[in-house]
C-alpha positions in Angstrom: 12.6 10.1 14.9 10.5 8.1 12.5 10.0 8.6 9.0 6.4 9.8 9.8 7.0 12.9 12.2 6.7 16.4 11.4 8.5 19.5 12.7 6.0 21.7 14.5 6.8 24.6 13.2 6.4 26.6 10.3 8.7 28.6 8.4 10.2 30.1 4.9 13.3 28.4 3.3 15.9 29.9 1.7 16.3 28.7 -2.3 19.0 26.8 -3.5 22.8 28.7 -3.4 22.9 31.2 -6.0 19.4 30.9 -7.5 16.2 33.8 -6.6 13.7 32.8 -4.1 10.6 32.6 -6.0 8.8 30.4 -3.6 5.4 31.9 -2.2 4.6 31.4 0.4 5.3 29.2 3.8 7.3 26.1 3.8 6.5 23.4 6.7 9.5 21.5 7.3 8.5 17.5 7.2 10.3 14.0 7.2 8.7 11.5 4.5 9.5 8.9 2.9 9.2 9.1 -0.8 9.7 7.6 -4.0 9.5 9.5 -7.7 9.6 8.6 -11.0 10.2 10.2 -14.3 11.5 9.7 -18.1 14.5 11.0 -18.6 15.8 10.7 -22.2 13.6 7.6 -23.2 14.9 5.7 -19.5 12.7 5.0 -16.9 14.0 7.4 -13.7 12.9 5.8 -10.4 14.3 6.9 -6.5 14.2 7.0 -3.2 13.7 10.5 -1.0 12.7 12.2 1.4 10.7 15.3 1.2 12.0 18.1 3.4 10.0 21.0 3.5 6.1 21.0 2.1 4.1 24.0 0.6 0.3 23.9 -0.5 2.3 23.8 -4.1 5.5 22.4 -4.0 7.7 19.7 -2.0 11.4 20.1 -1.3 13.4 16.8 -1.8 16.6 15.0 -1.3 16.8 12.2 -3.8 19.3 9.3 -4.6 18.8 9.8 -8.6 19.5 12.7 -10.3 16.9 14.8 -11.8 16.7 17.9 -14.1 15.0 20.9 -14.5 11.7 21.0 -16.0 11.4 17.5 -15.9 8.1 15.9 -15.2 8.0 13.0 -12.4 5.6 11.3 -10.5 5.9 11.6 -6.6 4.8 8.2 -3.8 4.6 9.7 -0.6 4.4 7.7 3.0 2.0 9.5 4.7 1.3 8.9 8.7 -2.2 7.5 8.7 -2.2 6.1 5.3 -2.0 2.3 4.5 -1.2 3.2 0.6 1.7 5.7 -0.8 0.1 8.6 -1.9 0.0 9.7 -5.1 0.6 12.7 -7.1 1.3 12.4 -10.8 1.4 16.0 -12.2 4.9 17.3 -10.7 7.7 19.6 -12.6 11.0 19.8 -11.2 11.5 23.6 -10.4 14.9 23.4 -9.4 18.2 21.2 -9.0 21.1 21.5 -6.7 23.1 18.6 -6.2 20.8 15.8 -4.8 18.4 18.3 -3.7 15.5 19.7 -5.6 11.9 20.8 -6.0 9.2 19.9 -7.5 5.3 22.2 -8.0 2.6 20.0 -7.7 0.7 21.1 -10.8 -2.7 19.6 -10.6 -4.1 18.6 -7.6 -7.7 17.5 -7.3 -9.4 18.6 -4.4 -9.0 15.1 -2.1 -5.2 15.5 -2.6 -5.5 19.1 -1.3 -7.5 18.2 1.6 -5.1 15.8 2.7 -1.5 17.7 2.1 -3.4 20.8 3.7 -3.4 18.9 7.3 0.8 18.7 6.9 1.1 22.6 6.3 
């Protein structure tokens, strides 16, 4: 499987071990590449991940640097069909478990919608 394929189906996932699901709406399962980037306490955060499930407002990822709530990163996605990473630069990490978390995708403009909207 490469890092570009998508499940084909579509379905709700559970929220992190001991924490309410307050996710609305459906969640497609994917497999991209990724890499995010944050401040965290005056340092420069930067990893690699992988997003595992996609919503029209949030991304579920497994990361290789720690994160923490309510912080404020910026996500670059490989996308299939793109030469560039795409870019979205408003995200708040909604939760943290382990080297898992999520993120909602504030602001999107409407380009960014078009284009995440083909994933879902």
């Amino acid at each position: 499987m490469d890092s570009h394929t998508i499940a084909p189906i579509t379905t709700a996932v559970a929220a992190p071990p001991g924490q309410p699901d307050r996710r609305h709406g459906i969640r497609t399962p994917t497999f991209f590449s990724l890499l995010y980037s944050g401040m965290d306490i005056g340092q420069m955060l930067i990893g690699d991940g992988v997003a595992g499930d996609l919503s029209s407002n949030g991304i579920g990822i497994r990361g290789n640097q720690s994160v923490k709530l309510g912080m404020k990163v910026t996500l670059f996605i490989d996308l299939p069909g793109m030469e560039e990473r795409f870019c979205i630069t408003q995200c708040r990490v909604s939760w943290v478990e382990g080297s898992q978390f999520g993120v909602e995708m504030e602001s999107l403009t409407l380009e960014q919608k078009n284009r995440l909207r083909f994933f879902l």
